[in-house]
Phi, psi and omega in degrees: 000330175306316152357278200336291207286260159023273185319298199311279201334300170255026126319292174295296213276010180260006182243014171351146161262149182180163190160193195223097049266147183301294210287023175271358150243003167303270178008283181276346136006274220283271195310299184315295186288008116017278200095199191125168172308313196063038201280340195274286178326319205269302167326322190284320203289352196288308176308331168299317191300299187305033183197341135293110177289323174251091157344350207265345151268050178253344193315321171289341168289299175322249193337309142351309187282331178271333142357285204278334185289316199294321156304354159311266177324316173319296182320283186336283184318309186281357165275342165230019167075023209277141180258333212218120194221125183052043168058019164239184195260122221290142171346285173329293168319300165326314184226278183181147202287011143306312184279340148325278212267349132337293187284333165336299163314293185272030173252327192273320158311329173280315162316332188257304180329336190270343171287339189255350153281023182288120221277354169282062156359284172309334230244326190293286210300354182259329175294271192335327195263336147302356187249340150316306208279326180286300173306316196277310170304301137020275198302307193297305184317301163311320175305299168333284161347311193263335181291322177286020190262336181249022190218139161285357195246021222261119176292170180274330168311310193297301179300319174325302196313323203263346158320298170308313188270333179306298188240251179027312182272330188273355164291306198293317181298350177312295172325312183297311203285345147332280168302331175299307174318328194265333196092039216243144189306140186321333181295325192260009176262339165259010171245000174261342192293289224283284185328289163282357128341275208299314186268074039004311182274341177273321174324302200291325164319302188275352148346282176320330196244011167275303189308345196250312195257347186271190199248129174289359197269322170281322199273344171076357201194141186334125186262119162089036180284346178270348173287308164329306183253030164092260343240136227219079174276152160334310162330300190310289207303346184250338166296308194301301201297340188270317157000098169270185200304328177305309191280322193297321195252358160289331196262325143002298199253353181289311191249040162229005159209168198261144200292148168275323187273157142271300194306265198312346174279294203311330240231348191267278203328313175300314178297344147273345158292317185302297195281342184240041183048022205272358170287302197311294184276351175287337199268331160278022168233359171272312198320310185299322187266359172276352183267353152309304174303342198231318156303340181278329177293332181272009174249001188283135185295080171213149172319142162328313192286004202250334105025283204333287176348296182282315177304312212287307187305326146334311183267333149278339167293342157281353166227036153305146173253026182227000000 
């Protein structure tokens, strides 16, 4: 699996961003040498390999694609006010959210100049227009998000939905444009789609339960941010349902305003997720979709072994502790 990562890596890093005024790409600079799993890149080259022996024009596909997570990632932060990402200090915070979001932009614009270096030519308008649908969902997803942070009624379908559209789909669209890129038949260009769907969805799950249980040192980023910020995770919303009125309108009253304490709202929040057992069922709602997930991989027509890759990687991102 190291290959992948590898190969991208000094691909990316032999691509610097740069222009004139210089700082509007220190910035991305700045974020892209981040680090992070590089997971999104590394699936698509994996989604080429399988139907493909050489992988190295899927490369420009990659990189597009981690382009666009990190401009994400840029958005995101100011918007939800994060001091901290991959355990350094968020763009915004780094310099100031004009420029944030500045660099954001002409982040998202460097993502498409890399789509169009996909050396299959006939093949760029069915990637790009799945990378449209992928993108325009994104957005819709993050709105989700933020619209449920003002509303009480918010269901676990309904988060599924936004999850999906938040993080999810661009896991499974890597995958689709992978395959579109390679030339791979439509059922398997919609069981690499479906594939990374599900895990997508079990990532943000499990996601949910790094921000509320993890160690900040591993996990990179502010431990109970979701908690902090009202925010109605899966944990919450499976807490809420299980409650009885005492515990309900306590945990209630917990995520509908901001604490003079932060440390003692987080250290409260937990202790009620903990008594109504919800890591122990959040960790079997991941479970269903990683097993979603790996039946749509056993139905792709490609040798098993061609396969290997995508399992191993799959099975670690579910029990990442980061």
């Amino acid at each position: 699996m190291h290959h992948y990562f590898e190969k991208f890596e000094a691909y990316r890093q032999s691509r610097p961003f740069s222009g004139n005024p210089a700082e509007l790409y220190e910035p991305v600079n700045y974020i892209m040498e981040l680090g992070g799993k590089r997971m999104r890149p590394i699936l698509a080259l994996m989604g080429y390999h399988l139907f493909e022996e050489d992988y190295s024009p899927a490369l420009p596909l990659a990189y597009a694609l981690e382009i666009f997570h990190n401009f994400s990632l840029v958005h995101d932060d100011i918007m939800d006010a994060a001091p901290l990402r991959r355990n350094q200090q968020t763009v915004h915070i780094k310099w100031n959210s004009n420029l944030a979001i500045l660099a954001g932009d002409v982040m998202l614009i460097k993502a498409y100049e890399y789509l169009l270096q996909i050396a299959e030519k006939e093949r760029i308008v069915p990637i790009v227009s799945a990378f449209n649908r992928v993108a325009r969902e994104v957005c819709e997803g993050q709105q989700m998000d933020m619209n449920f942070e003002l509303r009480k009624d918010v269901s676990i379908p309904e988060y599924i939905r936004m999850i999906e559209l938040k993080t999810s789909v661009l896991v499974g669209g890597a995958l689709e444009m992978a395959g579109l890129a390679a030339g791979a038949a439509d059922a398997d260009v919609q069981r690499l789609y479906h594939f990374g769907r599900n895990i997508g969805i079990a990532f943000q799950i499990q996601d949910d339960l790094l921000d509320a249980f993890g160690e900040k040192a591993e996990v990179g980023k502010q431990i109970g941010g979701d908690i902090l910020q009202n925010k109605k995770t899966w944990l919450i919303l499976r807490a809420l349902e299980l409650a009885e009125e005492r515990v309900r309108y306590r945990l209630e009253t917990l995520m509908n305003r901001t604490s003079d304490d932060p440390a003692q709202k987080i250290e409260e929040v937990k202790a009620i997720l903990e008594y109504l057992n919800v890591p122990v069922l959040a960790e079997a709602a991941k479970a269903e979709y990683q097993k979603a997930a790996f039946e749509q991989l056993e139905a792709i027509e490609v040798p098993t072994e061609r396969k290997k890759a995508l399992t191993i990687l799959a099975e670690s991102l579910f029990s990442r502790k980061s």
